[in-house]
C-alpha positions, -999 to +999 in steps of 0.1 A: +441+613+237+465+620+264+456+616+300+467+628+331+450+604+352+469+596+382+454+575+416+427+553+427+412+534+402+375+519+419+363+489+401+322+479+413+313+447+424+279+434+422+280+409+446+292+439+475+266+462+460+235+440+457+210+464+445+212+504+433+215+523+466+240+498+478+258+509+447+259+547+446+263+549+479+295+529+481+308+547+451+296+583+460+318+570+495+345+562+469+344+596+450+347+613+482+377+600+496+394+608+463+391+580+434+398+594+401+385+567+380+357+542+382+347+512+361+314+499+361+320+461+361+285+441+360+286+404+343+253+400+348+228+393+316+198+418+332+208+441+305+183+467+317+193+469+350+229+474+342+220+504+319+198+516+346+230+515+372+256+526+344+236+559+339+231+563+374+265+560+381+272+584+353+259+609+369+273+610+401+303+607+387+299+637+368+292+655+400+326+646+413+346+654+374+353+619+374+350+600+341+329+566+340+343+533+325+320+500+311+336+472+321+335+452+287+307+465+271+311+488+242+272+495+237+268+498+269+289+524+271+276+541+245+239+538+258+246+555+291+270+580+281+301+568+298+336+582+289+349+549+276+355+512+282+377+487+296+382+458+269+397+423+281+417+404+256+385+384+243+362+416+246+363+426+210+386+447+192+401+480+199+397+493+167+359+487+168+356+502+199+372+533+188+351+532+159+317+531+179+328+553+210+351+582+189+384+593+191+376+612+226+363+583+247+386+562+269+397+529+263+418+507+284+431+471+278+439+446+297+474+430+291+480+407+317+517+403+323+523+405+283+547+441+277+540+431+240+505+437+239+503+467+256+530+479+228+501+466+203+470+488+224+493+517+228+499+513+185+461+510+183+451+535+202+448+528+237+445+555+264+455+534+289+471+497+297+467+473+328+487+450+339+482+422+367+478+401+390+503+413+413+489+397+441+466+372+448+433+381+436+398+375+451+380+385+419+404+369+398+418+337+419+431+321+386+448+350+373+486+340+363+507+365+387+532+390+372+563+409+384+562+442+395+597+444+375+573+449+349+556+480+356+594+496+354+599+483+319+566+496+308+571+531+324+605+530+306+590+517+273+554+532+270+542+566+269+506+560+283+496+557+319+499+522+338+472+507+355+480+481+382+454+454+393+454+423+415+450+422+449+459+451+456+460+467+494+476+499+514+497+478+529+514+468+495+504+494+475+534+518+480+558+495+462+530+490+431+535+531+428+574+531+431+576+508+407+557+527+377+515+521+386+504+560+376+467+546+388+457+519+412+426+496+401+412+482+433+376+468+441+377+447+473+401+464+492+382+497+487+343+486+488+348+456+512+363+487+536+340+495+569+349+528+559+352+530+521+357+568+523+387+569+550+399+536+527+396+555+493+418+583+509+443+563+524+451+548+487+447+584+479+474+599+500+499+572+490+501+591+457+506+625+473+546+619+469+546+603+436+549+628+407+515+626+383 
């Protein structure tokens, strides 16, 4: 599967969207001012509650043509009817999840600051790779920090788009496009916004020179 996914990458956050109309109406904000991805990311073990937001969140973004990523969560996934699922390094295999979600769903791994796995998820059938931290992380505190030298080896070597994570801002995220990010994954930079609208088109606009 080839996409052409290019932009804002939102990322929920259940402890800045406490309960369900907290929730769609940050992302519905987020949608608006021109995200192009979101990825449901709940760690919580209320299991019904999180398919109850995941398909809830599927449909709004349906309404804006934007597809819907589990964070971690295969079945989940599946269960709500969400184009794909972002996998972590110790989130199961790729392979399986292509297995259970078919060849048109999309999967993204996490890589880390590692160019070598990404060149084993692109082999296994990744849609998508992400890279980080690039900056200190709230979400992630611990999160070893990589160089942005490395998103211009991967746009060189890999022929899949680039996600960039990690503390991500608009004040630095002109130089994380420039060097090679074709999508931006950002959660509290976006939803911790007063405005998470004029926010998610301000990341938005910063792609409006970069070719997609």
């Amino acid at each position: 599967m080839t996409l052409s996914l290019h932009g804002l990458y939102a990322i929920t956050d259940s402890t800045l969207m406490p309960d369900d109309e907290a929730l769609l109406s940050q992302v519905e904000q987020a949608l608006a001012g021109g995200a192009r991805l979101l990825q449901y990311r709940d760690k919580s073990s209320d299991q019904a509650r999180r398919l109850r937001q995941a398909r809830l969140l599927n449909t709004l973004c349906a309404r804006y043509g934007v597809p819907l990523l589990i964070n971690d969560d295969v079945e989940l996934a599946r269960a709500s009817g969400a184009a794909g699922v972002h996998l972590g390094q110790q989130d199961g295999s790729l392979a399986a999840a292509r297995r259970r979600l078919g060849g048109d769903a999309i999967i993204g791994i996490t890589c880390h600051d590692q160019l070598d796995l990404a060149r084993q998820a692109v082999d296994g059938s990744a849609d998508y790779v992400a890279f980080g931290a690039f900056f200190p992380s709230a979400t992630k505190p611990e999160a070893k920090p990589a160089p942005l030298s490395l998103l211009q080896t991967a746009r060189q070597q890999l022929d899949c788009p680039i996600v960039a994570i990690g503390g991500i801002s608009v004040d630095n995220a002109a130089q994380v496009i420039a060097a090679g990010a074709d999508l931006l994954a950002v959660i509290h930079a976006l939803f911790a916004a007063p405005d998470i609208q004029a926010r998610a088109q301000r990341f938005a606009r910063l792609f409006d020179d970069s070719p997609a």
